[in-house]
Backbone bond lengths (Angstrom), bond angles and torsions (degrees), N, CA, C in turn:
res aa  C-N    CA-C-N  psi(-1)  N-CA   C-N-CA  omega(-1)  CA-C   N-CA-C  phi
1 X - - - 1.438 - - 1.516 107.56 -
2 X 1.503 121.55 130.86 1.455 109.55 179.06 1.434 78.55 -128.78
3 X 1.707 96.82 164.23 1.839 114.44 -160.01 1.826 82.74 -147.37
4 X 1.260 105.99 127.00 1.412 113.13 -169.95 1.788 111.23 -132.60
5 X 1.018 135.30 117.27 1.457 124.29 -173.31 1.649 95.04 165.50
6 X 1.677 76.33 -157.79 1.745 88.45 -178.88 1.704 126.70 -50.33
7 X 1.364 113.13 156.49 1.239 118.38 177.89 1.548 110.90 -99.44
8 X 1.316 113.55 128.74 1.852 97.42 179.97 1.547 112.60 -61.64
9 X 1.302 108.20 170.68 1.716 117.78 -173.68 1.335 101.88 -95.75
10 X 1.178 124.76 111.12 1.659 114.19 148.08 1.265 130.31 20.24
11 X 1.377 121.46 139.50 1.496 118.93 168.82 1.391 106.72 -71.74
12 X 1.302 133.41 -25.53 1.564 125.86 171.65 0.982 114.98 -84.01
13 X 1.513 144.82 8.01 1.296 147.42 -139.19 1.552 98.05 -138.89
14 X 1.619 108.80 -34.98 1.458 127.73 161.34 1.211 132.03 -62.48
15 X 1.493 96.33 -46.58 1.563 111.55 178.38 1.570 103.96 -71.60
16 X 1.380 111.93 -52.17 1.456 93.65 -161.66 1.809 106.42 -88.43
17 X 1.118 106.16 -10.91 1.668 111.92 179.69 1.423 118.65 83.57
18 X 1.341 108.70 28.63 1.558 116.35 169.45 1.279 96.42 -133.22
19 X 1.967 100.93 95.58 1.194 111.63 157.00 1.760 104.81 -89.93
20 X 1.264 113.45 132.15 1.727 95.80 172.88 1.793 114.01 -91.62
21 X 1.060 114.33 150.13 1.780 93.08 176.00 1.356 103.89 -107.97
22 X 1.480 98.42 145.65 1.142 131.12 -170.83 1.349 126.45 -147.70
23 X 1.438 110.01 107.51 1.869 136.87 -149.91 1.302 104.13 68.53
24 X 1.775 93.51 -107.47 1.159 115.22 -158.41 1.932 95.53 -85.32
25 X 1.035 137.30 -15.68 1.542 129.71 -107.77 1.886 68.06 -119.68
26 X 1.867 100.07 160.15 1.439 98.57 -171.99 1.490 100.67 -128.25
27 X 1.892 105.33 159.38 1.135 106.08 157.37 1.096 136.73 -111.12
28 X 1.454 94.47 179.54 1.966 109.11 -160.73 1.169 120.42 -43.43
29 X 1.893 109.55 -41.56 1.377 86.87 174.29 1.918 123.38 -106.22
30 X 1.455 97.17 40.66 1.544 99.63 175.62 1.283 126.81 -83.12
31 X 1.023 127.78 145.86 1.638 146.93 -157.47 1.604 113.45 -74.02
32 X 1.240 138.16 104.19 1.153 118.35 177.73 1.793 128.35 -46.21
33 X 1.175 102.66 -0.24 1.922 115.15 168.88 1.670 78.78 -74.75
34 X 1.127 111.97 -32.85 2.204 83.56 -142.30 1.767 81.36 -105.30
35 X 1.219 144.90 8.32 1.486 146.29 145.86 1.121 107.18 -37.45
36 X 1.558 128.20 140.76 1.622 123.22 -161.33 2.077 86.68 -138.84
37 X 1.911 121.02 25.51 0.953 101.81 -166.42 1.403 107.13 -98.55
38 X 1.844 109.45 137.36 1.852 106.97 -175.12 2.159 91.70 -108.66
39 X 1.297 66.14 179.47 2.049 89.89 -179.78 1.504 97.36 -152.61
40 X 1.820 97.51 110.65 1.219 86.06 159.49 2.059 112.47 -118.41
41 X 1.529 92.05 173.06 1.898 101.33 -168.48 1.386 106.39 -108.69
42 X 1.075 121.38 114.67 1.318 137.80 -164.11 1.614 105.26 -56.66
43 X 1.263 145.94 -179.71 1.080 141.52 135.06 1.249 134.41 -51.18
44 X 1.455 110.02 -58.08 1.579 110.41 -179.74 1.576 102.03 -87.45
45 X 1.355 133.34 33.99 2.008 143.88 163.83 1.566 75.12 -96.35
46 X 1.341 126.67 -73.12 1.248 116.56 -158.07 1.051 132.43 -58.68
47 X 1.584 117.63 -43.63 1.040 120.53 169.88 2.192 114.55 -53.20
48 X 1.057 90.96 -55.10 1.879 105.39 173.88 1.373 104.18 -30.81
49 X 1.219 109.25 -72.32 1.203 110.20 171.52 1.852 142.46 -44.66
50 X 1.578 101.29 -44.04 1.162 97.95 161.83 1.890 124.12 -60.98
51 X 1.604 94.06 -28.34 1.554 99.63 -167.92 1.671 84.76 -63.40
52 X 1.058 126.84 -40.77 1.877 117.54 -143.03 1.618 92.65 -82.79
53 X 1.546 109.45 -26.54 1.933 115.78 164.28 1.582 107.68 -45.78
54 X 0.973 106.78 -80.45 1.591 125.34 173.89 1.832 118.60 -29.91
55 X 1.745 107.72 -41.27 1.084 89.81 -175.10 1.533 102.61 -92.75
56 X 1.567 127.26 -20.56 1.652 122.14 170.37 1.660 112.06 -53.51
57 X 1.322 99.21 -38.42 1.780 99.45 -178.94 1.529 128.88 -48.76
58 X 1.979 97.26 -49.58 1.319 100.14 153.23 1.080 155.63 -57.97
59 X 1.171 115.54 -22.68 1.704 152.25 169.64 1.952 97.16 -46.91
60 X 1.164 114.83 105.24 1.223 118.53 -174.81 2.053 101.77 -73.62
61 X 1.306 100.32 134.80 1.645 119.60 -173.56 2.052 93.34 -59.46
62 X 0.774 132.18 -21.80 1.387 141.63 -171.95 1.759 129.07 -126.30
63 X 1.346 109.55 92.07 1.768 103.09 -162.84 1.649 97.74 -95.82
64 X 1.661 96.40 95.98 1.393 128.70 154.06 1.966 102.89 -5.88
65 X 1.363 109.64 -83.58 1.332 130.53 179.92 1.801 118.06 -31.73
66 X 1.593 101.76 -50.75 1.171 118.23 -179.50 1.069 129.02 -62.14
67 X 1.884 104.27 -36.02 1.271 127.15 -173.98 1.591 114.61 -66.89
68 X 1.357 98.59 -43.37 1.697 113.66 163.34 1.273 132.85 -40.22
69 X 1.228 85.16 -64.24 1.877 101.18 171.68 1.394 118.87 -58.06
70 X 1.419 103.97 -35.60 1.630 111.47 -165.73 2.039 87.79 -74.96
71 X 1.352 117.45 -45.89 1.800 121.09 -179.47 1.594 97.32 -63.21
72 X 1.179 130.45 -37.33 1.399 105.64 -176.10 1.205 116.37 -94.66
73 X 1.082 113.74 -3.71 2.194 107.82 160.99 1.548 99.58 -76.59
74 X 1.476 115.41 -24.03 1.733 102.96 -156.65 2.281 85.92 -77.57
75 X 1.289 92.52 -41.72 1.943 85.49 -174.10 1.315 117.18 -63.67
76 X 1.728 106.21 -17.77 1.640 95.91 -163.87 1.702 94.21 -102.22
77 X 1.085 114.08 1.43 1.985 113.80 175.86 1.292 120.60 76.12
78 X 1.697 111.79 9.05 1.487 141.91 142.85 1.397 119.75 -37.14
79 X 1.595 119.92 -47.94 1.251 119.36 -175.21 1.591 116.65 -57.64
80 X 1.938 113.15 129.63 1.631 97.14 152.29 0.893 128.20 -142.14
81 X 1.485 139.52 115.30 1.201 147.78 156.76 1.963 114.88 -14.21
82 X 1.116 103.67 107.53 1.753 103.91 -178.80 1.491 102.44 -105.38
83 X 1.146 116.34 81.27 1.920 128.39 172.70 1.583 113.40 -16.73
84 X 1.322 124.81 -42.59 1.342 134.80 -158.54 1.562 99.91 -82.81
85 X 1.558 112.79 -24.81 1.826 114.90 -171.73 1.165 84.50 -92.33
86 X 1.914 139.40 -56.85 0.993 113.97 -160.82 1.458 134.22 -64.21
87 X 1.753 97.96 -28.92 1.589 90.39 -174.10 1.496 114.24 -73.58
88 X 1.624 115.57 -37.23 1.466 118.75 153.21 1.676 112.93 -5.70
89 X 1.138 81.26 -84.96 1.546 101.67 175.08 1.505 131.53 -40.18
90 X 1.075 115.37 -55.23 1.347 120.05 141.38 0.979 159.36 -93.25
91 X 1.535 102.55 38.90 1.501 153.79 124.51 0.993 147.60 -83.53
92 X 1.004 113.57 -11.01 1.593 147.46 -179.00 1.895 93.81 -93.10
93 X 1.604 107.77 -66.18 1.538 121.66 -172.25 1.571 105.56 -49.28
94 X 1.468 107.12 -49.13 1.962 115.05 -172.10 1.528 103.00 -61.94
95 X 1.324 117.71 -47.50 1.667 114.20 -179.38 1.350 87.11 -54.24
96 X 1.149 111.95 -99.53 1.565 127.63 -155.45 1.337 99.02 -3.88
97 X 1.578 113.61 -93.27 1.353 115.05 165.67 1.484 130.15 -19.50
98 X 1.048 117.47 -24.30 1.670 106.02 177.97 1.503 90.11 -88.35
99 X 1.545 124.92 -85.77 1.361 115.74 167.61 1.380 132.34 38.83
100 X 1.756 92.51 -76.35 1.320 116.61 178.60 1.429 134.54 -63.87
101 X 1.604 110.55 -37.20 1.117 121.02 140.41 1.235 137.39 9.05
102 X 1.531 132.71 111.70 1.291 133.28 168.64 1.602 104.69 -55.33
């Protein structure tokens, strides 16, 4: 992936608000309309990427194996619920979900 455009301004250039521009490089108070920054995606980013698509797709939504293990702690009285991950967790799930939200 190469990322080509403006250069950020200085931490003194920030603070005091005299970024000067220079070439390509922008100032502080320019408009993201008048931003001239591109990104381009390489071939083999894209391709990578599709491969790493391809291999999540296959990845079955349900691990058979896991499911087992997780039923044979629940018969043998092995299984334990740790309160502090779950509510996390389903706390973690309620944000998200709101978040997402229109």
């Amino acid at each position: 992936m190469k990322i080509t455009g403006q250069k950020p301004p200085g931490l003194h250039e920030l603070a005091t608000g005299k970024a000067q521009e220079k070439g390509n490089r922008t100032h502080v108070g320019r408009t993201p309309a008048e931003s001239h920054d591109s990104m381009a995606v390489t071939n083999h980013a894209s391709q990578t990427a599709s491969k790493i698509k391809q291999t999540l797709r296959a990845e079955p939504d349900i691990r058979p194996d896991r499911v087992e293990e997780v039923k044979e702690k629940i018969r043998t009285g092995k299984y334990r619920v740790e309160p502090e991950r779950l509510a996390e967790s389903m706390l973690t799930a309620a944000l998200k979900e709101d978040l997402e939200k229109p």
